[in-house]
N, C-alpha and C positions, 0 to 999 in steps of 0.2 A: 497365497493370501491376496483377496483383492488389496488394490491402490487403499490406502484410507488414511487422512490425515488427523491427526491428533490437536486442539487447539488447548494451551493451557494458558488464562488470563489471570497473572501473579503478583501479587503485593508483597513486598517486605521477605521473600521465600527466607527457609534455612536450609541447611546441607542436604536436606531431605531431598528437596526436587531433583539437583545433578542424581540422586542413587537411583528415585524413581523414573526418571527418564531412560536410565540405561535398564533397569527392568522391562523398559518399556518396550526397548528394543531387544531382549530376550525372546520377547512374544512375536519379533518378527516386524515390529513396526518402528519405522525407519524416518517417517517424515511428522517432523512438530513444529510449532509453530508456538511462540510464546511470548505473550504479550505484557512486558513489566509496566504496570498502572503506576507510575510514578513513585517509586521501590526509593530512589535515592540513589547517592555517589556510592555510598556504604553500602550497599548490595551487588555495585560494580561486577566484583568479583564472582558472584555467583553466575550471572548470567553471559559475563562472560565463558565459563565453563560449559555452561548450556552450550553456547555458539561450537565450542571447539566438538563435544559430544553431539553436533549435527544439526542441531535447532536452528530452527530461522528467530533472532530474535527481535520487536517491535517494542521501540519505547514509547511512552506516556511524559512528558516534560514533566507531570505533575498530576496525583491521585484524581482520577475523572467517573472512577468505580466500576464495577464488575460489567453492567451494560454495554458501556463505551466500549473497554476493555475485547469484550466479546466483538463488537462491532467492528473494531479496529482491525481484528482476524480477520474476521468474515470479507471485509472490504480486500484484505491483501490478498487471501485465497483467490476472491473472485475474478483480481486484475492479474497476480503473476502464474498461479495452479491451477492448470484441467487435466481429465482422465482419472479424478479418483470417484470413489465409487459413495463414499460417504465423509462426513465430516463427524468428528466428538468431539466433544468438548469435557472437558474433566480440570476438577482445582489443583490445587496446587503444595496442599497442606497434608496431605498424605492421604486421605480420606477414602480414596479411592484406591482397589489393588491392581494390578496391573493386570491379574488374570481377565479379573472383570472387564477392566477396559479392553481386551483382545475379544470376549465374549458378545461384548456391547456390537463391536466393531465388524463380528461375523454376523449378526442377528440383522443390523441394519445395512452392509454391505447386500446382503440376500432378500432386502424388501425395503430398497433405501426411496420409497412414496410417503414413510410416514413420518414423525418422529418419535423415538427411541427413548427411552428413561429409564435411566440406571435408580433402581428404589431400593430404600432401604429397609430391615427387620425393626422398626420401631420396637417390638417386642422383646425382643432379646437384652438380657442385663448389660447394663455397661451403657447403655445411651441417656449420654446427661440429660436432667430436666427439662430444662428449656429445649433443648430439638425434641422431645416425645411431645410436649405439652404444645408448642410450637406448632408441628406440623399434623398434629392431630384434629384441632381446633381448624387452620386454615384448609385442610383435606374435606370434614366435614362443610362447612360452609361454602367450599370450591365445588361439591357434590351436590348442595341445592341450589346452587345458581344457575351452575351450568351441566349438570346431567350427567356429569359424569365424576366416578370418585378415583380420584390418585391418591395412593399411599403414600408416595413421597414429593409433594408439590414442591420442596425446594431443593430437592437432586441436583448438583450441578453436572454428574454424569450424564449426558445428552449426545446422540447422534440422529442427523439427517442426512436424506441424498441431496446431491446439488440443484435439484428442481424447488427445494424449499428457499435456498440461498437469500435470491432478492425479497420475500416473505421475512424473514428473518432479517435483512436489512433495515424492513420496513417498521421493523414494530418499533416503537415507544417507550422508551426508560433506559433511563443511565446506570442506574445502581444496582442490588438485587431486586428489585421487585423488575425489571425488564425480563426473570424467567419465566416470573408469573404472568406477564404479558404473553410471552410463547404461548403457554397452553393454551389461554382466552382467544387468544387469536388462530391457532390453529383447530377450538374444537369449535368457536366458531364460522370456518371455512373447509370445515369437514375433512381435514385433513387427519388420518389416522393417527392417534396417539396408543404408542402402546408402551409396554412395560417387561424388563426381568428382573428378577430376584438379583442383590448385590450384598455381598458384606463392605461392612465400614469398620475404617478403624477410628476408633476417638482417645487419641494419642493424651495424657497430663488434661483431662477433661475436655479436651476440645479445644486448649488456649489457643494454638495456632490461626484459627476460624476468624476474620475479619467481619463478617455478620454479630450485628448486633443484637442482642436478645430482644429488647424493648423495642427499639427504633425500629430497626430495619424489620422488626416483625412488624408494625404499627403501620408500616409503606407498603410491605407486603400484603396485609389485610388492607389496607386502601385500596388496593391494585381490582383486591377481588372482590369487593362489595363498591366499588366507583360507580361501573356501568350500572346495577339494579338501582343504586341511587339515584343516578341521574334520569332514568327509566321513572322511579317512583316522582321525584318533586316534576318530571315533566305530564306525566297521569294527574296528579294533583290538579295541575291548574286545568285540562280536559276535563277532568272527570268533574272539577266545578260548573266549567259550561255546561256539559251531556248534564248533571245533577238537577242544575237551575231551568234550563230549558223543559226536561221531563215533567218536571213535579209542575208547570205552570201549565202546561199544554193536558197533564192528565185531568186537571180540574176546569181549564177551558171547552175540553173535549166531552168532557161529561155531560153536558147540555145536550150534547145535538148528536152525541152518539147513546142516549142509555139501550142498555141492554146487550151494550155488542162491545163489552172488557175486553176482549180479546185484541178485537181488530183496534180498540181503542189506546190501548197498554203498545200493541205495535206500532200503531202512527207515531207514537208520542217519541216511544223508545225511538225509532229509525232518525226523527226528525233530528233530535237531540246527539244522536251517532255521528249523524254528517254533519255536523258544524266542529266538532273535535276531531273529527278524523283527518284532515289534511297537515294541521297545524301537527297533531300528534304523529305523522310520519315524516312528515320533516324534519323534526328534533328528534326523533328515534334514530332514523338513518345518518342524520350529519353528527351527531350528541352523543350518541348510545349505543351505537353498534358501530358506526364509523366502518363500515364496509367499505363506502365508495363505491367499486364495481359489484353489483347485486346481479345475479343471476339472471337472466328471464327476466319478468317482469315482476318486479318488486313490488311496484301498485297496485297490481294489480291482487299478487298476494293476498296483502294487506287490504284491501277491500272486501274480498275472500273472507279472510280472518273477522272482519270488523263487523262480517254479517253473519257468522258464525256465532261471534258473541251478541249479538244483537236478539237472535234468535233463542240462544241460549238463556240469555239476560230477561227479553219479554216470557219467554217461555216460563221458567221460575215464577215470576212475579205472577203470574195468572193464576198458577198450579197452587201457589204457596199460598195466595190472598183468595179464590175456591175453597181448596181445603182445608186452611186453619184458620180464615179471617181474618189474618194480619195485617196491615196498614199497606198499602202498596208503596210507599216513600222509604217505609223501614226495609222490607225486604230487598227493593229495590240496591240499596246499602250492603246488603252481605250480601246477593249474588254477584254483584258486580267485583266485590272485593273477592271472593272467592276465584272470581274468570282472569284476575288480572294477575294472578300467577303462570295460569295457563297460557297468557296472553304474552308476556315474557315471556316464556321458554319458544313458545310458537314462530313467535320474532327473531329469535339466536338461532333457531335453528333452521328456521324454513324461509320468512319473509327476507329477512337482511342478509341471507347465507350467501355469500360469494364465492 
């Protein structure tokens, strides 16, 4: 069995973890790494048990949450342990079996480029309310933003190879919503995200679980509806300029171009494009996608892009106010709203892609 290290980040454990630990190493895995989030004196005892059963163990003075927790590994792994071939991550509350976790740990050892997500049978009886309704709700909404659908967005079953390491350093969030961060940032950087089938146990309804139904769901969907938001109120104030500029130039243009819509609908539309367009990549890229390192040429990209929908945008409005006579300021209005979905996704995934 290749190298692979086990990372488990633990709050308040009960007897359970010392059993699954040594399950753990039934499967042949040998090196853990556990991270007590400020557990207390009163837990002492457990993790000292850890340490005798072989575990590296890493304290927290005091609760800093799953993020940190996760972080605090990653950092030790990446200053004292080299030669393994991947990293997992897995809780601490039983949730996870151990076969799965050896499973996990063959799947990403043998293509350890992407990250790895242990998901779970939402469908199956026995999974309380709130985690079906929970992560059904955040899956769907994680699939229109960013293009791709996960069954189980808040898996703490997770492995990578060590080329993700300092990516994983790097992202953003303390608590549970920093896994929701992984995915965003990994499928924003085209880093493979894939998935295997996992059972879960949900032990006296899931008490053990330190995630909050309400809150830490409410952080969680923050996570994943932030960036479109900030995307959207920064569209807002462009799309007021491009809006204002157009409609003024289409009726000053009117004069002295009659008979030539076409050419006339484009001057107007392009004029109105490049007065929003610089403002509008500089808050996409520093705001909204926070890449940083952009591939290639980003601006150029997005100049690409800007005349794409430009073209798209006058296109419409010509065809629509031709054939059915509608006002060209109204149409103007739902094509543009219409491209600026496209206009997002086009941004995540090609312009801003790092």
């Amino acid at each position: 069995m290749k190298r692979n290290i086990i990372l488990i980040p633990s709050l308040e454990p009960d007897e359970r973890l010392p059993v699954y630990v040594r399950e753990l190493n039934r499967y042949g895995i040998f090196h853990m790494v556990v991270v007590d989030d400020g557990s207390g004196k009163e837990y002492g005892r457990i993790f000292e048990e850890l340490e005798r059963e072989g575990c590296t163990v890493l304290h927290h003075g005091e609760n800093q949450g799953k993020g940190c927790a996760l972080k605090t590994g990653y950092r030790y792994i990446k200053e004292n342990l080299s030669g393994y071939s991947s990293v997992i991550t897995a809780d601490s509350d039983g949730q996870h079996m151990a076969e799965d976790v050896y499973r996990l740990a063959m799947a990403a050892g043998d293509r350890p480029d992407g990250l790895w997500l242990g998901v779970r049978d939402f469908k199956k009886a026995g999974v309380p309310p709130k985690s079906l309704i929970g992560n059904r709700i955040t899956s769907l909404v994680f699939a229109g933003l960013y293009g791709k659908y996960i069954p189980d967005t808040q898996t703490g079953l997770r492995a990578f190879g060590p080329k993700l390491m300092d990516q994983m350093l790097d992202i953003k969030g303390d608590r549970f919503e920093y896994e929701t961060q992984v995915l965003i940032s990994c499928i924003r950087s085209k880093v493979p995200v894939r998935t295997i089938p996992i059972e879960t146990v949900y032990e006296k309804g899931n008490e053990g679980t330190h995630f909050h139904a309400i809150w830490d769901s409410l952080a969680v969907m923050k996570v994943v509806v932030s960036g479109f938001m900030k995307f959207f109120s920064i569209s807002i104030v462009s799309t007021a300029v491009d809006m204002a500029v157009a409609w003024v130039l289409f009726d000053l243009l009117r004069t002295v171009m009659e008979g030539q819509d076409f050419l006339r609908i484009m001057l107007a539309t392009a004029a109105a494009r490049c007065m929003s367009m610089s403002f509008n990549y500089v808050m996409n890229k520093n705001f909204v996608f926070q890449q940083g390192r952009v591939k290639g040429h980003g601006l150029a990209r997005y100049a690409l892009l800007s005349g794409v929908n430009m073209l798209l945008s006058a296109g419409g409005i010509y065809l629509l106010h031709r054939m059915l006579g509608l006002d060209e300021k109204l149409i103007k209005m739902v094509c543009d709203a219409c491209l600026f979905v496209f206009s997002y996704h086009m941004q995540q995934r090609w312009v801003f892609c790092s």
